[in-house]
C-alpha positions as CSV (number, residue, x, y, z in Angstrom):
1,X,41.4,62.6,-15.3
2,X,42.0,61.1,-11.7
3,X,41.5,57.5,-11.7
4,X,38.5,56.5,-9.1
5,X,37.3,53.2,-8.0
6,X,33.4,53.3,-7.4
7,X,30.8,51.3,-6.0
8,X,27.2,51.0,-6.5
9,X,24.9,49.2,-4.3
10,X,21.0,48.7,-4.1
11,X,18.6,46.5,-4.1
12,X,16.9,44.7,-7.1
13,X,15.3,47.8,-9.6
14,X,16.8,50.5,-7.3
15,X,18.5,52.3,-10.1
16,X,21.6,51.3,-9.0
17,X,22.9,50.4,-13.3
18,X,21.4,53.5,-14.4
19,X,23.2,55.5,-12.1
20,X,26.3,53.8,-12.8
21,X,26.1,54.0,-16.4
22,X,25.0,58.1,-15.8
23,X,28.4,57.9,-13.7
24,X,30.5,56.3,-16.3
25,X,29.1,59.1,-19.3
26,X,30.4,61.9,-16.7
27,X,33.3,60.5,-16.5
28,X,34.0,60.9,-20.0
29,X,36.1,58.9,-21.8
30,X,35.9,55.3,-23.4
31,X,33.4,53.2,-21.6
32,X,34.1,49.2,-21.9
33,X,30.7,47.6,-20.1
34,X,31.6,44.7,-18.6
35,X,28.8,42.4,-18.3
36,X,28.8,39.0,-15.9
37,X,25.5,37.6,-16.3
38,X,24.6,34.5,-18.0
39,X,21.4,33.9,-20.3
40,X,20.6,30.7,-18.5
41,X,17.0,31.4,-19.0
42,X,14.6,33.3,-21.2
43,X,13.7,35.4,-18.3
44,X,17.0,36.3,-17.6
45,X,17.4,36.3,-21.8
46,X,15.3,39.1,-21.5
47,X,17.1,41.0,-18.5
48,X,19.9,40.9,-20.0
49,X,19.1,42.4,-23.9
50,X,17.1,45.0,-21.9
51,X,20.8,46.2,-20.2
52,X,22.2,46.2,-23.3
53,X,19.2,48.2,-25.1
54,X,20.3,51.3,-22.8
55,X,24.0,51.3,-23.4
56,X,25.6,54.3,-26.1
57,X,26.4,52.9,-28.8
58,X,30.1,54.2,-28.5
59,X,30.7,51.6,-25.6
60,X,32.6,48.4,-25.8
61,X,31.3,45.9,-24.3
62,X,32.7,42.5,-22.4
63,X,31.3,39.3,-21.2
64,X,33.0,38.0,-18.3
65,X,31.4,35.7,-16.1
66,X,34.3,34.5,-14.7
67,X,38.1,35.4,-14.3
68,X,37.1,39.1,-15.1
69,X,40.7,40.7,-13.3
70,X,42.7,38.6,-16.0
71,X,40.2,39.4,-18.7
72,X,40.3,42.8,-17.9
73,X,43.9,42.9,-18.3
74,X,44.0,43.0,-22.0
75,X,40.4,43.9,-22.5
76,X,40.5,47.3,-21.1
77,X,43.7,48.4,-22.6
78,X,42.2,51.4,-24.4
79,X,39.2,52.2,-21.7
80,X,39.3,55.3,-19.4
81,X,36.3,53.8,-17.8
82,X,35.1,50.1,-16.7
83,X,31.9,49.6,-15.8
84,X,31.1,46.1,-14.4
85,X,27.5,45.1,-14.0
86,X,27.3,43.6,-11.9
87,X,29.4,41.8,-8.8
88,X,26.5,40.2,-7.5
89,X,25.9,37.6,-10.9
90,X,29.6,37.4,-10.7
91,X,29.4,35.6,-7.5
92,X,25.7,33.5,-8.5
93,X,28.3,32.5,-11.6
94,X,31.0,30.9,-9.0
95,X,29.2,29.6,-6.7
96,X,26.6,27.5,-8.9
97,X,29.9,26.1,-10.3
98,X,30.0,24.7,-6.2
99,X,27.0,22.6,-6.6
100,X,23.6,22.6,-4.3
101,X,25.7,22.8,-1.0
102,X,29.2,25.2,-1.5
103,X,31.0,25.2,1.4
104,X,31.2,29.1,2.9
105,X,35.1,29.3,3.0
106,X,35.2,27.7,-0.8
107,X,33.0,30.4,-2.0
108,X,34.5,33.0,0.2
109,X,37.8,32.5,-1.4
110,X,36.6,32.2,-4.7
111,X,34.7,35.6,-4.7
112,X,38.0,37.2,-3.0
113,X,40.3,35.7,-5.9
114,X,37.9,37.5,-8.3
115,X,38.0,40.8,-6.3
116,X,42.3,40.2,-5.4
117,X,42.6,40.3,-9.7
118,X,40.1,43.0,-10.5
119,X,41.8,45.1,-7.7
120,X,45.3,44.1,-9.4
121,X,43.9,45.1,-13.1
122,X,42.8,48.4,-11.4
123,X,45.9,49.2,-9.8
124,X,48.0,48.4,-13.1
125,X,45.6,50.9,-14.9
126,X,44.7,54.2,-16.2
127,X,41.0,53.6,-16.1
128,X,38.7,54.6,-13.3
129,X,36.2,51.4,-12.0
130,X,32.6,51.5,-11.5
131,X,31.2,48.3,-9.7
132,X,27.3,47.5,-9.4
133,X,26.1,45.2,-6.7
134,X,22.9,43.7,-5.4
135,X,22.5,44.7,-1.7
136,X,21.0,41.9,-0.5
137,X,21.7,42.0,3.5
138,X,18.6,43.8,4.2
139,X,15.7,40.9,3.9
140,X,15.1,38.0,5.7
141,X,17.6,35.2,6.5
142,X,17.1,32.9,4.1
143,X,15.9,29.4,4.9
144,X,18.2,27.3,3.1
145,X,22.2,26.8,3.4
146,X,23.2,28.6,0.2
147,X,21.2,31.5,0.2
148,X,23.0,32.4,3.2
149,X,26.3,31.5,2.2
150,X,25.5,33.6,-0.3
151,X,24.2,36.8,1.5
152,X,26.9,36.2,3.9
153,X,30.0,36.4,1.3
154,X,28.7,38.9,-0.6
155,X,28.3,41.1,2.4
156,X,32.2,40.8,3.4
157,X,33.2,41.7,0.1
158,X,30.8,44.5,-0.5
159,X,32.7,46.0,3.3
160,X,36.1,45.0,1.7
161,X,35.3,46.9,-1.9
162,X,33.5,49.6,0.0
163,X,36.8,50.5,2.2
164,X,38.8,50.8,-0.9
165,X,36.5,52.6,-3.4
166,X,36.8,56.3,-3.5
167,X,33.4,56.8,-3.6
168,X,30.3,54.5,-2.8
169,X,26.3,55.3,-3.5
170,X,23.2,53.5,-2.3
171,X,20.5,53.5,-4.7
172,X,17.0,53.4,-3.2
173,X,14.3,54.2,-5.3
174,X,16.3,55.6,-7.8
175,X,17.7,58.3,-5.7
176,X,21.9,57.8,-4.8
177,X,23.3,58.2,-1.1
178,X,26.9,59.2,-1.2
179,X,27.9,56.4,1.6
180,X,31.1,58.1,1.9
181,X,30.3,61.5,2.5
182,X,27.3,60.5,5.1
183,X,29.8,57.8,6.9
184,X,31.8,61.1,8.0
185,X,28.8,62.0,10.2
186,X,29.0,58.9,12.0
187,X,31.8,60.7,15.4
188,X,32.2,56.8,16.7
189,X,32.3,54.2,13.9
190,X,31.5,51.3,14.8
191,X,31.2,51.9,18.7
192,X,35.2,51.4,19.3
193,X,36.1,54.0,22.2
């Protein structure tokens, strides 16, 4: 099996974990689930024991809120597949460590350590990488400071993790966009001459 990185973006109840975790089963294989959210509230209590309600039974899974490259290293020693849902709590989890008003840059470089080690882990493996993200670029700016901090580093590193991965979907209403294959369309990317 060829080793793939993949990234799965949508907005909030897109489909964008089910058709990861569909992605993971084709790819056959042992399955370690990474998950990055933290119960910091029944609500999201509730979110979370719903995610792991749907997983096989035959999957491993992780909790990694932070450091999830180095955690990976060991963790996924036996795993043909990762699947981390998802990037975007990932970042939440750094950057309420910042406090009420995280400076961009901070949080920027915090994210990009995260992705630097998970890239690293990936490279050093044998396992193929599925990664789940909130797009959340598409609404309106958002009227305080750290919401778009927020919206503004997760952006860069959805482009950076996008230009990398081998493949990368956009779930809308539950049906997947193959980003890749529909960015060869595009004769002028970008407008450069």
């Amino acid at each position: 099996m060829t080793k793939r990185l993949i990234l799965v973006l949508g907005g909030a109840r897109s489909g964008k974990s089910s058709l990861a975790e569909d992605l993971a089963m084709r790819l056959g294989g042992r399955v370690l689930y990474v998950a990055t959210a933290e119960a910091r509230d029944a609500e999201m209590a509730s979110r979370i024991a719903h995610h792991q309600s749907r997983r096989p039974e035959g999957w491993s899974t992780l909790e990694a809120p932070r450091e999830v490259g180095r955690t990976l290293a060991a963790a996924a020693a036996d795993a043909d597949v990762v699947l981390l849902d998802c990037l975007t709590l990932l970042l939440s989890n750094l950057m309420l460590d910042l406090g009420d008003d995280p400076d961009e840059e901070v949080a920027s470089a915090r994210l990009d350590s995260e992705i630097d080690s998970l890239l690293a882990a990936y490279e050093r493996s044998r396992w193929s990488l599925i990664l789940v993200s909130n797009e959340v670029g598409w609404g309106l700016v958002p009227p305080y400071p750290l919401g778009r901090v927020y919206r503004d580093v997760l952006g860069r590193a959805h482009q950076r993790l996008a230009a990398q991965a081998d493949h990368v979907y956009l779930v809308i209403a539950g049906i997947p966009l193959d980003l890749k294959r529909l960015g060869g369309l595009v004769e002028n990317p970008g407008g450069r001459p």
